[in-house]
N, C-alpha and C positions, 0 to 999 in steps of 0.2 A: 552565607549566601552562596549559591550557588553558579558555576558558569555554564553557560549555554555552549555546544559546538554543533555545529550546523552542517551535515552534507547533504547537498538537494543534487537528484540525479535529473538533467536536461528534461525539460515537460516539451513537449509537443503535440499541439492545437487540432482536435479533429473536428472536419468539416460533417460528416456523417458517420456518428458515434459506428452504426451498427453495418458500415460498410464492409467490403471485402478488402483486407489491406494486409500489410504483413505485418506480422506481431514484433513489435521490440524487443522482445527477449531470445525468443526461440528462432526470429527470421524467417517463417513459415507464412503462406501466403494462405491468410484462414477469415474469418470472420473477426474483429476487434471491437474490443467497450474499451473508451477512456476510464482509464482506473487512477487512484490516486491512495496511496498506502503510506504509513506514518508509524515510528516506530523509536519509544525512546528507552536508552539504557541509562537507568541511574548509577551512580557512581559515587554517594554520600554526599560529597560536595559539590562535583563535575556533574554534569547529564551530556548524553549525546542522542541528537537527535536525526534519523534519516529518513527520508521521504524517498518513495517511489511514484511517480506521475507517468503514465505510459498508454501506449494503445497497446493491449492483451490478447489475446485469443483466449478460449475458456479455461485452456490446461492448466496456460503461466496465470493466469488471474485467479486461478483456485492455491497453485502452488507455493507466491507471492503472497496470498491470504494467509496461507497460514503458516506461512514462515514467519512472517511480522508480527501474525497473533502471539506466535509461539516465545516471540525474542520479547513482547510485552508481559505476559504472562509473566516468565522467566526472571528477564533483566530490567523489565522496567519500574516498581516503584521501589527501588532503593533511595531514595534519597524525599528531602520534603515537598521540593516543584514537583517532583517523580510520582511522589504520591498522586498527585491533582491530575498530572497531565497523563498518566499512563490510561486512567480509565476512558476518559475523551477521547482518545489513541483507539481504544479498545472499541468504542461504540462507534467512531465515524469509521473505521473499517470496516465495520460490521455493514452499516450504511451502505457505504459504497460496494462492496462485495455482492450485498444482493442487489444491486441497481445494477450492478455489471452481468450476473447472472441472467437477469429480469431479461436484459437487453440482447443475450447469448442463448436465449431460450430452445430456439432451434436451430442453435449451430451446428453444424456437423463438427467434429473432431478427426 
């Protein structure tokens, strides 16, 4: 059986997805989509799972993409939950990725 470990990085609620606000990562006063990123590393027995929740600018919310694609691809299905959840992982990022683009369409950078 497998143990779960959990870090969730602070979510914070936006009023208007597609306002001018500064980006949680970068602290640059730009355009922002709520993004919300998941990302688990198998471990045979252990899994660990981390989650990003943030308002982004286009840069970090591309950069963010596919760093977590990249640690799923990678690290995540080592193990048997690993298997199931890593591709779920794989497609709701994918989801949210283009809804964040969709919504950054014409952002300056």
């Amino acid at each position: 059986m497998e143990a779960a470990v959990t870090n969730t990085t602070p979510a914070f609620n936006a009023t208007n997805a597609n306002a001018l606000g500064q980006c949680q990562l970068c602290r640059s006063m730009r355009q922002t989509a709520h993004v919300k990123f998941a990302r688990n590393i198998g471990m045979l027995v252990l899994r660990q799972t981390r989650r990003l929740e943030a308002n982004l600018c286009k840069t970090c919310a591309s950069k963010e993409f596919w760093n977590f694609q990249g640690m799923n691809l990678l690290l995540g299905p080592w193990g048997v939950i690993s298997l199931i959840i890593t591709p779920i992982y794989l497609v709701t990022n994918t989801v949210n990725y283009v809804a964040a683009q969709r919504e950054l369409k014409g952002a300056v950078e």
